[in-house]
C-alpha positions in Angstrom: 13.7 -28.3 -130.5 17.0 -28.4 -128.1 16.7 -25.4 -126.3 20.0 -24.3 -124.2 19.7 -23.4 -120.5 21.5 -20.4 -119.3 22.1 -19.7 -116.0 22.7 -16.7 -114.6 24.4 -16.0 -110.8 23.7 -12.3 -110.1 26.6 -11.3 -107.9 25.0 -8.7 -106.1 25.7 -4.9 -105.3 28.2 -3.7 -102.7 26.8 -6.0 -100.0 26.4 -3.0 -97.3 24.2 -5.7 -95.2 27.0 -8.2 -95.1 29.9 -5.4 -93.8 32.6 -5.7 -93.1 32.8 -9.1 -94.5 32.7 -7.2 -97.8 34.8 -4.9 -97.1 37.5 -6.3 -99.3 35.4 -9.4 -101.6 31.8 -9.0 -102.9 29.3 -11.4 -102.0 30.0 -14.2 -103.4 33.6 -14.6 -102.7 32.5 -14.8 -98.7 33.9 -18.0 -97.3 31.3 -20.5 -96.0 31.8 -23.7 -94.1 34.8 -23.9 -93.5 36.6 -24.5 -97.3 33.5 -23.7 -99.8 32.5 -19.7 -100.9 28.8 -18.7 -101.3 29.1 -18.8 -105.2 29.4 -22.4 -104.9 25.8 -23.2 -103.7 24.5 -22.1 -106.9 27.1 -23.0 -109.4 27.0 -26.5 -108.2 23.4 -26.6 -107.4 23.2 -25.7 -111.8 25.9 -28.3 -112.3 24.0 -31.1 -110.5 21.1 -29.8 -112.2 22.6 -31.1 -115.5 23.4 -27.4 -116.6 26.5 -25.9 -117.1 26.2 -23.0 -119.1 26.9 -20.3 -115.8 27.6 -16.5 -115.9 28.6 -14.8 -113.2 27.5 -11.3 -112.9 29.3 -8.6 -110.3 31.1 -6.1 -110.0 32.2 -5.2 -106.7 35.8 -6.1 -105.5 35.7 -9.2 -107.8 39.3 -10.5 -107.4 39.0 -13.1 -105.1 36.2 -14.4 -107.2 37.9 -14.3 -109.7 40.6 -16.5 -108.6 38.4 -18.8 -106.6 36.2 -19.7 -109.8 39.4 -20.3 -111.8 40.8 -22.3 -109.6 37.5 -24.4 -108.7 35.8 -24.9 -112.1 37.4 -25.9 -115.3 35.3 -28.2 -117.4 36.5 -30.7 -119.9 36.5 -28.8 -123.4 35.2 -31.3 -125.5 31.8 -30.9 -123.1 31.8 -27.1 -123.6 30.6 -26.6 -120.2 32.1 -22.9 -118.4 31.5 -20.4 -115.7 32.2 -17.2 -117.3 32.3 -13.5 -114.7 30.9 -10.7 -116.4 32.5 -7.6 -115.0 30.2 -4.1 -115.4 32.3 -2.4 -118.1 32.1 0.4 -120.3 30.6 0.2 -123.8 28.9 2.7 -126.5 26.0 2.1 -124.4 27.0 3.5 -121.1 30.2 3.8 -118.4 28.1 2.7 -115.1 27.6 0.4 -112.8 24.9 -2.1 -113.0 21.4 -0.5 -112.2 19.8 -3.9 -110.6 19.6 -7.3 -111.3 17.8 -6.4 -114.5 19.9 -3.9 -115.4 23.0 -6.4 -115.0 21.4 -8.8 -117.5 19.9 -6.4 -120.0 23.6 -5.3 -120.3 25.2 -8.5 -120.7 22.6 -9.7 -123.4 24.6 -9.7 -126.3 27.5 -12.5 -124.1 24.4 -15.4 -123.8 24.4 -15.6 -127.6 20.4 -16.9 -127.1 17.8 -18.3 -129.1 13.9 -16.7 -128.5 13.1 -20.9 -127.0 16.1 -20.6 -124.6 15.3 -20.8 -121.5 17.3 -18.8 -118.7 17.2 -19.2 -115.3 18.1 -16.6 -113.1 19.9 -17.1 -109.1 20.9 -15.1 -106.7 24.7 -15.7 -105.2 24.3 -15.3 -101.8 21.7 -18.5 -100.5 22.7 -21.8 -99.1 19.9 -24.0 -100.4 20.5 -27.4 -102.4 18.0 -27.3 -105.6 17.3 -29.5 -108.4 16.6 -26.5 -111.0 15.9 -29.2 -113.9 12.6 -30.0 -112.1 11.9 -26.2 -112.5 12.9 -25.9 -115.9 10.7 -29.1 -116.9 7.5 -28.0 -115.1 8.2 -24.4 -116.7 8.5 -26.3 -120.5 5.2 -28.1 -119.6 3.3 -25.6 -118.8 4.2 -23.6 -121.8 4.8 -21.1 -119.3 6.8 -17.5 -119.9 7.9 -17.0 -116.3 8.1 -19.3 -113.2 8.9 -18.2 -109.9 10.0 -20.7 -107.4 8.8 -20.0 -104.2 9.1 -20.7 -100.8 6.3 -21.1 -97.5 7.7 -18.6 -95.1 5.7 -17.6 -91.6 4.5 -14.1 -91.6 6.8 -13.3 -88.6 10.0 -13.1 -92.3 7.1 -12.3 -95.0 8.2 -8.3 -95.0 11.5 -8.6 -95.9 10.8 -11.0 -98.9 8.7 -10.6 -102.4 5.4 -12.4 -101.5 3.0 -13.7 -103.9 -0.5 -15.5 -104.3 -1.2 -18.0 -106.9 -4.6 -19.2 -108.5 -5.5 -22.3 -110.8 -2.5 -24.1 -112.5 0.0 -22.1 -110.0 -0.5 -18.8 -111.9 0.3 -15.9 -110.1 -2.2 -13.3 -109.6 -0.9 -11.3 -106.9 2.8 -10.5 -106.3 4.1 -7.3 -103.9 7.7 -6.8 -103.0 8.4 -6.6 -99.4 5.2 -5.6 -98.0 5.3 -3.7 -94.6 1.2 -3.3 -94.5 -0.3 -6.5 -92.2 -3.5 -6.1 -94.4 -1.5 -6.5 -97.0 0.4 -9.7 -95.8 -3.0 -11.5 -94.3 -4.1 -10.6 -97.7 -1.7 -13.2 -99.9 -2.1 -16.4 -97.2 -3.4 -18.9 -99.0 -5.7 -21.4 -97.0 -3.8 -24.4 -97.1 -1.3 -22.4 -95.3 -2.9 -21.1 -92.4 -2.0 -21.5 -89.1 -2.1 -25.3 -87.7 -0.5 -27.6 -84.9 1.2 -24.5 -83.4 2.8 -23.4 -87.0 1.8 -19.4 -87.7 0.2 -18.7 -90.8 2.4 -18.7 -93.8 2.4 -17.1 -97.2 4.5 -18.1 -100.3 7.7 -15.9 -100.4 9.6 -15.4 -103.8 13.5 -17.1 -103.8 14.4 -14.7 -106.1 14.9 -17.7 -108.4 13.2 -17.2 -111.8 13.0 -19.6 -114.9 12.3 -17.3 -118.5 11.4 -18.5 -121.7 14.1 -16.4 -123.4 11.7 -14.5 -126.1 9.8 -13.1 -122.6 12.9 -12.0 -120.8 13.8 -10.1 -123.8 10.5 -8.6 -124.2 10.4 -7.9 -120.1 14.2 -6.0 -120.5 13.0 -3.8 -123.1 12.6 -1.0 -121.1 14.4 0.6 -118.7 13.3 -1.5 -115.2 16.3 -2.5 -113.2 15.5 -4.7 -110.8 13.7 -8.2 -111.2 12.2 -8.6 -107.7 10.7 -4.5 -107.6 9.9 -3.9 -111.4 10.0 -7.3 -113.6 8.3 -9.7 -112.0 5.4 -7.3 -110.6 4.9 -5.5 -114.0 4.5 -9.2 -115.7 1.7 -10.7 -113.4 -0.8 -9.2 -115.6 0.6 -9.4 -118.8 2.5 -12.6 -119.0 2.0 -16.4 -118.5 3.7 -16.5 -115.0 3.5 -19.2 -112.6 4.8 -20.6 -109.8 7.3 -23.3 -108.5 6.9 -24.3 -104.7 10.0 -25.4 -103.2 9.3 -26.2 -99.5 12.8 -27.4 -98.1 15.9 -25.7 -96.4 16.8 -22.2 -98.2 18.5 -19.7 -96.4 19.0 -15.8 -97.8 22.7 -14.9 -96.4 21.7 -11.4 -96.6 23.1 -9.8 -93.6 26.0 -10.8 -90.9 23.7 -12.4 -88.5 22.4 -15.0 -90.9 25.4 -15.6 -92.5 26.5 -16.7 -88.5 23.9 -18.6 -87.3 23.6 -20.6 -91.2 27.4 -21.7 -90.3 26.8 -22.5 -86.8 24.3 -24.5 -87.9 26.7 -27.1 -89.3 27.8 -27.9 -86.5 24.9 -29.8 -84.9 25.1 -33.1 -85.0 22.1 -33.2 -87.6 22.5 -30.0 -89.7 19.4 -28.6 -91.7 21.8 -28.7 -94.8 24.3 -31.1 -95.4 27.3 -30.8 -96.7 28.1 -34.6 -96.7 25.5 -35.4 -99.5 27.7 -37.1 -101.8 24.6 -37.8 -104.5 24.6 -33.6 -104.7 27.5 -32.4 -103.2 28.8 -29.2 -103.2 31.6 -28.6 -105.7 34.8 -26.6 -104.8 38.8 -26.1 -105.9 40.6 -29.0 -105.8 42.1 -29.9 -102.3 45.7 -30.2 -102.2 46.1 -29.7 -98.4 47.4 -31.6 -95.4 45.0 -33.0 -93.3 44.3 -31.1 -90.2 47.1 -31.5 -87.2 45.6 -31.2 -83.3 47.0 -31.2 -80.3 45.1 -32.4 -76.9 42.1 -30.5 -77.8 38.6 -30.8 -76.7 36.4 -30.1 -79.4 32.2 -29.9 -79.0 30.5 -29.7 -82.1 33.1 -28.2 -83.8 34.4 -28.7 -87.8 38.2 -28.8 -88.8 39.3 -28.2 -91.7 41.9 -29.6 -93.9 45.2 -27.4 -93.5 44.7 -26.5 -89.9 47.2 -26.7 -87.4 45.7 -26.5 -83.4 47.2 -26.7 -80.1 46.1 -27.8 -76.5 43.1 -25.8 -76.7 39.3 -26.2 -76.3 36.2 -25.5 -79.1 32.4 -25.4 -78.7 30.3 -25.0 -81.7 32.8 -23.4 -84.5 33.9 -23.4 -87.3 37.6 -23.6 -88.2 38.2 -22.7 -91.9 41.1 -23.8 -94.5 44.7 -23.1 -92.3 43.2 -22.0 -89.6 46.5 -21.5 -87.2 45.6 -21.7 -83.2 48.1 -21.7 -80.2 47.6 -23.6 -77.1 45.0 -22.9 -73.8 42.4 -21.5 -76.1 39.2 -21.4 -75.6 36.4 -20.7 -78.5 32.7 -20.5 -78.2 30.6 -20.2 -81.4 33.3 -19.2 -83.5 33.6 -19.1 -87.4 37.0 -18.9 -88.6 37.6 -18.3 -91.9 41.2 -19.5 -91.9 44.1 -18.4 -94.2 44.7 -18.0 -97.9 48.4 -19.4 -97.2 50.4 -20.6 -94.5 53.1 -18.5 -93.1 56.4 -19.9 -92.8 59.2 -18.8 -90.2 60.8 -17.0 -92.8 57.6 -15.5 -94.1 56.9 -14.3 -90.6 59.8 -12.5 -90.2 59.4 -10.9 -93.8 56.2 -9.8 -93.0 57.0 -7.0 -90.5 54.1 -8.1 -88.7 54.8 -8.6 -84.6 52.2 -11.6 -84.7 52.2 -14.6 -87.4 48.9 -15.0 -89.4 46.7 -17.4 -86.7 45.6 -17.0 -83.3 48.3 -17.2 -80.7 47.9 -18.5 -76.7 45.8 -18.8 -73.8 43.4 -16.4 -76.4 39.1 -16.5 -75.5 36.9 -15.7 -77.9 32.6 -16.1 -78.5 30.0 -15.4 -80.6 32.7 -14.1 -83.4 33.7 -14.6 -86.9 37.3 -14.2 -87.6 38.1 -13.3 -91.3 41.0 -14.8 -93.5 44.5 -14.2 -92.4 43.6 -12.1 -89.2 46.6 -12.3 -86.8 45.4 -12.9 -83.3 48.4 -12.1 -80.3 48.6 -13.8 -77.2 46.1 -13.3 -74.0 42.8 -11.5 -76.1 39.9 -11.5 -75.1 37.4 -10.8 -77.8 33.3 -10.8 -77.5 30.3 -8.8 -78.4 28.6 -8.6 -74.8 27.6 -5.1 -74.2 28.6 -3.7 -77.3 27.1 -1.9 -80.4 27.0 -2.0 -83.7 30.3 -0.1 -85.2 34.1 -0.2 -85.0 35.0 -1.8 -81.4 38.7 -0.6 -81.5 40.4 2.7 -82.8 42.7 0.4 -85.3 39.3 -0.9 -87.2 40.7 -4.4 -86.5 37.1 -5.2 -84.9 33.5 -4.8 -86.1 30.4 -5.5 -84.2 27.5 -6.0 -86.5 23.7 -8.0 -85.2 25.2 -8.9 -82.1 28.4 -10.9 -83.7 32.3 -9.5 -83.3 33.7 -9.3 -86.4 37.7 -9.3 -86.7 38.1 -8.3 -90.3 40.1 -9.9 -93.1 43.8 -9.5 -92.5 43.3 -7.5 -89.5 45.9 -7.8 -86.7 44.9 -8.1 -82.8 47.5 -7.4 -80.4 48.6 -9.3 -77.8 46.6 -8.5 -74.2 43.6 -7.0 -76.2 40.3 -7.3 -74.4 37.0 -6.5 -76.2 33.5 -6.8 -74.7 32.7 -8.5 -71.3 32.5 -12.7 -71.2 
């Protein structure tokens, strides 16, 4: 029998962990490395998986997303491949938002057109991880299983923010407890082969909140009213369904708040990254690139990735990130910096248009560390901008600048003027 494989990209909720870089986009619109957006981990991880039947569930500020998927995937008709967005929206059934992740798909049942044999495989749209999900899917048809879980080994030091689960013979799962806080608890699901060796701490299996359903089963476990896979579904199937397990023991990284989404960039920059962006066998798929390549001036650049687009004067870079038309005067300095770039570049005659005092960009003799600077921020000359002996919260009266887990923040199309200072160096 040909079964179809849906895949399903939850979008997420408002994304209060990830603030302000959500202030204006939901999750998966965030800009990562420099050109790509978190939604395109998973759509091309399904694409290189062989699968391209892809919804797109969200509903939070979804009009960058919007744009970005249009713009990034169109697939040849005759292969009747697509990445379809499904919005929340009011029916006959009900007017309000999307309960949970459960509650998202339940709602949008009636859009995958399924057979009972499908199988659907459910992601989450905010992980940088590269994936083969076909070897999932194929070890799930083997097995004749229901549900699979992939799961990761994760040290007990991360275990309580993640769903952890123990598995028996054949990789069924006979334990499974979301976000446990009780260390009796925890000790409880490490199973011996992963306990603590050659300096490693004990480790226990933690759920990816990546989840492969014999389509029959996922109807049957949306029946009720349960909204959330992770807290309801996949405890409440443990002992009723043929659930097992998928171990997945390589890089995979939850971008769940504004410190992880940081240090996951930053990352990139070493000279041998944990994940690669260079893999051309599985790359990572993104809108076509019609830019210029990337125009310096005498800079001095330490682990630092440019762009296409960018336009950078006599200034100096350790450790960033500079995104898509990123714009940067001269006498800079930068010191584990993300920049997210622009969405356009600003002309003279744009400038003057834009009854802005300070072009989109970063202008001279400008220091800034330990920051992410959000798409078409306007930076004036002589700032100095850094998190050093600040808290969490708005750092300036203007809300220009956010300081959230020890990172600056300067806010998608905020504006910085010229002679600011902001923490100490």
């Amino acid at each position: 029998m040909k079964r179809n494989v849906h895949c399903v990209i939850m979008g997420g909720g408002r994304g209060t962990r990830l603030y302000p870089l959500t202030k204006l986009r939901c999750k998966p619109a965030v800009p990562i490395a420099g050109k790509y957006r978190l939604v395109d981990i998973p759509i091309s991880n399904c694409i290189n998986s062989g699968y391209n039947r892809i919804y797109l569930l969200s509903q939070f500020n979804t009009a960058s997303l919007h744009r970005h998927v249009q713009d990034a995937y169109r697939f040849d008709r005759f292969g009747k491949g697509f990445v379809e967005i499904l919005s929340a929206e009011q029916t006959e059934h009900g007017d309000d938002w999307y309960q949970g992740t459960a509650d998202a798909v339940r709602r949008n049942l009636i859009h995958f057109h399924a057979h009972p044999e499908d199988v659907f495989v459910i992601l989450s749209g905010d992980q940088l991880y590269r994936m083969d999900f076909s070897s999932m899917v194929n070890e799930h048809l083997a097995r004749n299983a229901e549900v699979t879980v992939a799961a990761k080994p994760v040290p007990l030091s991360e275990a309580s923010e993640l769903g952890l689960l123990r598995i028996g013979e054949d990789d069924s799962i006979v334990d499974f407890v979301e976000k446990p806080t009780d260390p009796e608890v925890i000790a409880r699901l490490v199973p011996p082969e992963l306990k603590a060796k050659e300096g490693i701490e004990d480790r226990c299996l933690a759920s990816m909140g990546i989840y492969a359903f014999k389509a029959s089963a996922m109807f049957d476990a949306l029946s009720g009213d349960a909204k959330d896979f992770g807290k309801e579904i996949i405890p409440s199937l443990v002992e009723d369904k043929d659930i097992r397990c998928h171990v997945f023991d390589e890089y995979w990284e939850d971008i769940g708040t504004v410190r992880s989404f940081f240090d996951a960039n930053l990352q990139l920059t070493d000279k041998n990254p944990i994940f690669d962006f260079y893999d051309e066998k599985l790359p990572i798929y993104n809108y076509p690139d019609v830019l210029p390549t990337a125009k310096l001036g005498e800079c001095n650049l330490k682990g630092t990735s440019v762009a296409s687009g960018c336009l950078v004067g006599n200034s100096s870079f350790e450790r960033c990130i500079l995104g898509v038309r990123s714009t940067i005067g001269d006498d800079c300095r930068f010191k584990n910096v993300v920049m997210m770039g622009a969405d356009h570049q600003e002309s003279k005659e744009q400038e003057i248009q834009s009854n802005f005092d300070i072009p989109i960009g970063v202008g001279n003799e400008v220091q800034i560390q330990d920051a992410i600077i959000d798409k078409n921020a306007r930076i004036g000359n002589g700032v100095r901008l850094s998190p050093v002996g600040l808290e969490d919260g708005w750092a300036d009266d203007g809300q220009n600048v956010y300081i959230r887990d020890g990172v600056l923040v300067v806010v998608k199309n905020a504006m910085v003027c010229s002679g600011t200072t902001i923490g100490s160096e």
